[in-house]
VEXDOPA-171428 format. One record per atom (N, C-alpha, C): x, y, z; residue in one letter. Coordinates in steps of 0.1 Angstrom, whole numbers, padded with zeros to 4 digits, always signed. Layout:
<nodes>
XYZA;...
</nodes>
This chain:
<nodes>
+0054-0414-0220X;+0053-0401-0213X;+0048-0390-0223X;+0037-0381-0222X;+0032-0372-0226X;+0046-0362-0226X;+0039-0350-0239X;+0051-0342-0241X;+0047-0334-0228X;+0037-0322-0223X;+0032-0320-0214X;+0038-0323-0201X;+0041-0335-0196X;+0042-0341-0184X;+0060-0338-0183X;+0061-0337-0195X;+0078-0340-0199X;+0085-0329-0191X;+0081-0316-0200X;+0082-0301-0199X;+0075-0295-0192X;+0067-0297-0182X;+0062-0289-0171X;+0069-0288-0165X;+0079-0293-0155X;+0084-0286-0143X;+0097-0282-0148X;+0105-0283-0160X;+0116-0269-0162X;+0109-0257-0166X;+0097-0259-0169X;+0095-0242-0172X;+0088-0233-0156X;+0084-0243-0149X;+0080-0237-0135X;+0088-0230-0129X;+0102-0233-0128X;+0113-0228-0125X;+0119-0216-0130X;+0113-0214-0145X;+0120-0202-0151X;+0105-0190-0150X;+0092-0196-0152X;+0088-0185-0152X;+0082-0181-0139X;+0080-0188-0130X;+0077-0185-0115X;+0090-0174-0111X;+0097-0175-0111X;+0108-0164-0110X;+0109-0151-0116X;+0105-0158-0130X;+0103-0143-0140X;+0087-0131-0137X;+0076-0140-0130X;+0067-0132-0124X;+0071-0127-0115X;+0079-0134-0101X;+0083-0125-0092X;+0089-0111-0094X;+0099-0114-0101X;+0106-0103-0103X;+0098-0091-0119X;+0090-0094-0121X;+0084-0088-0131X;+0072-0077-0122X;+0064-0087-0112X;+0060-0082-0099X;+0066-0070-0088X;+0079-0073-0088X;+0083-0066-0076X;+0088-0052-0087X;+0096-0054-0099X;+0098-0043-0107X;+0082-0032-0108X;+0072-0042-0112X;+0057-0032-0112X;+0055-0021-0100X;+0059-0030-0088X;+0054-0023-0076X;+0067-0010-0076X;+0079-0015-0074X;+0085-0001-0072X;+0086+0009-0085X;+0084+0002-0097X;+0079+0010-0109X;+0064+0024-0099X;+0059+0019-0094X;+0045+0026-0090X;+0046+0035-0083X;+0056+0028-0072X;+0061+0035-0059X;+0069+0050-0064X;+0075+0047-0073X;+0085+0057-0081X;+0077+0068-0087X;+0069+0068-0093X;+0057+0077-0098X;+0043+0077-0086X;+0047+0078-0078X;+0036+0083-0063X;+0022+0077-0069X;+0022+0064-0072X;+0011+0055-0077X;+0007+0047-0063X;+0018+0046-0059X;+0016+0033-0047X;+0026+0045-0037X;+0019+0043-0025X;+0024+0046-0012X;+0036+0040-0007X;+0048+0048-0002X;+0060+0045+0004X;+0057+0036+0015X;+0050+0045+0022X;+0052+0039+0036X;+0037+0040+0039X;+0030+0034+0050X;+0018+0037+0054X;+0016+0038+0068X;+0009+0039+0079X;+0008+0040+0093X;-0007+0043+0094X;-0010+0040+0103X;-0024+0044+0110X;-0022+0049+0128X;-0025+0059+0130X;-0027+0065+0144X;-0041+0066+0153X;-0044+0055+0160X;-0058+0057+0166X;-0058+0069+0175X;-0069+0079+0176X;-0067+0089+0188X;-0086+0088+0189X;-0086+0076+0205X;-0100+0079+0207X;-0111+0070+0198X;-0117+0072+0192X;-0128+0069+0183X;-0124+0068+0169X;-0116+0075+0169X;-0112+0085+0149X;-0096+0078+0151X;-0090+0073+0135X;-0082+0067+0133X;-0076+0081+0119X;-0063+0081+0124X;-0055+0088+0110X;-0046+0082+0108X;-0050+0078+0094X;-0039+0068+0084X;-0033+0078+0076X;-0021+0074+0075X;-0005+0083+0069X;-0003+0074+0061X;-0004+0081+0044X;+0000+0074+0035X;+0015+0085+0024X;+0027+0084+0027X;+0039+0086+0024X;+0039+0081+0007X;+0043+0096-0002X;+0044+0090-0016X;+0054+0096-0018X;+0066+0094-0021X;+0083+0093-0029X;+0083+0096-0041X;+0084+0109-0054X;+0084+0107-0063X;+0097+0117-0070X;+0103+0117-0080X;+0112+0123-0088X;+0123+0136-0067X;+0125+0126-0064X;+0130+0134-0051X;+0117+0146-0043X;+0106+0144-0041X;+0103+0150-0039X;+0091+0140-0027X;+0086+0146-0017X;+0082+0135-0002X;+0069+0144+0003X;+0059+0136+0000X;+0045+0136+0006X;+0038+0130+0014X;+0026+0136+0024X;+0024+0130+0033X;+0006+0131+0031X;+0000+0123+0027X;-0020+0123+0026X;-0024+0114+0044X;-0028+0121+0050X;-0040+0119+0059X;-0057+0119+0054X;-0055+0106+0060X;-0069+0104+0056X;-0079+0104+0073X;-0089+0107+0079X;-0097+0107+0088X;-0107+0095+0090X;-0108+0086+0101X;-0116+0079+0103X;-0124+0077+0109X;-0139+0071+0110X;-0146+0072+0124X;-0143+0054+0127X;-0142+0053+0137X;-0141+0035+0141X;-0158+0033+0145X;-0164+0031+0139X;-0179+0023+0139X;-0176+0006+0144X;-0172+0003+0157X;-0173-0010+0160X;-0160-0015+0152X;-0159-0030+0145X;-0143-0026+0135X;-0146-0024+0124X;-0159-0015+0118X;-0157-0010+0106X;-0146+0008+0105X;-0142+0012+0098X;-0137+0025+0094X;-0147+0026+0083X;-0151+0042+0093X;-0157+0052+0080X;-0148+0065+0075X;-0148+0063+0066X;-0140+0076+0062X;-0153+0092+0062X;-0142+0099+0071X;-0149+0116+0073X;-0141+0122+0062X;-0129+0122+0062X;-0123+0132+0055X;-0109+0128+0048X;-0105+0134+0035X;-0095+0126+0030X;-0087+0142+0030X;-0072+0134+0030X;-0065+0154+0033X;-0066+0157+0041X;-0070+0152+0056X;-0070+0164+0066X;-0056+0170+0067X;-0055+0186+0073X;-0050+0195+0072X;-0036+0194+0085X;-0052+0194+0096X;-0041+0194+0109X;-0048+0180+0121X;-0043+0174+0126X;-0046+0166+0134X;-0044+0166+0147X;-0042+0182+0153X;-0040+0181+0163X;-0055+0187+0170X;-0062+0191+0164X;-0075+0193+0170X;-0083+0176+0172X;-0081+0168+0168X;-0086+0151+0176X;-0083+0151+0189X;-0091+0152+0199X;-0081+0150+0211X;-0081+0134+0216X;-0073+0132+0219X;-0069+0116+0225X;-0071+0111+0238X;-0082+0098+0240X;-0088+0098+0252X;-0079+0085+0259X;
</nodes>
């Protein structure tokens, strides 16, 4: 038996785990510093799509709209930041 063949599958066990959790620490590491979005949502109204991207940082809660046009199923982005979204009217 090769040394290789010997010692491969106890270490799969230790470090397949240790990425997971090395992974999930990065992501809320990001989330924590408004790197990565809390929460996300998309709202179709009509033609135009507004995606809600929610960022959580040192206690403090944000909300970025972004504007879409639906071109068939592509999205084009019009505007990033929009302000108010009640001027879209909904068909």
């Amino acid at each position: 038996m090769r040394f290789s063949r010997a010692f491969h599958r106890p270490w799969v066990y230790v470090i397949v785990p240790a990425r997971v959790i090395a992974g999930w620490f990065t992501i809320v590491s990001l989330q924590s510093l408004a790197v990565l979005p809390v929460e996300t949502r998309a709202e179709r109204r009509g033609e135009f799509v507004i995606a809600y991207h929610t960022y959580d940082a040192f206690g403090h809660r944000g909300t970025r709209r972004t504007l879409y046009y639906m071109d068939g199923r592509r999205r084009r982005l019009i505007h990033k930041n929009v302000v108010d979204s009640r001027s879209i009217r909904s068909n």
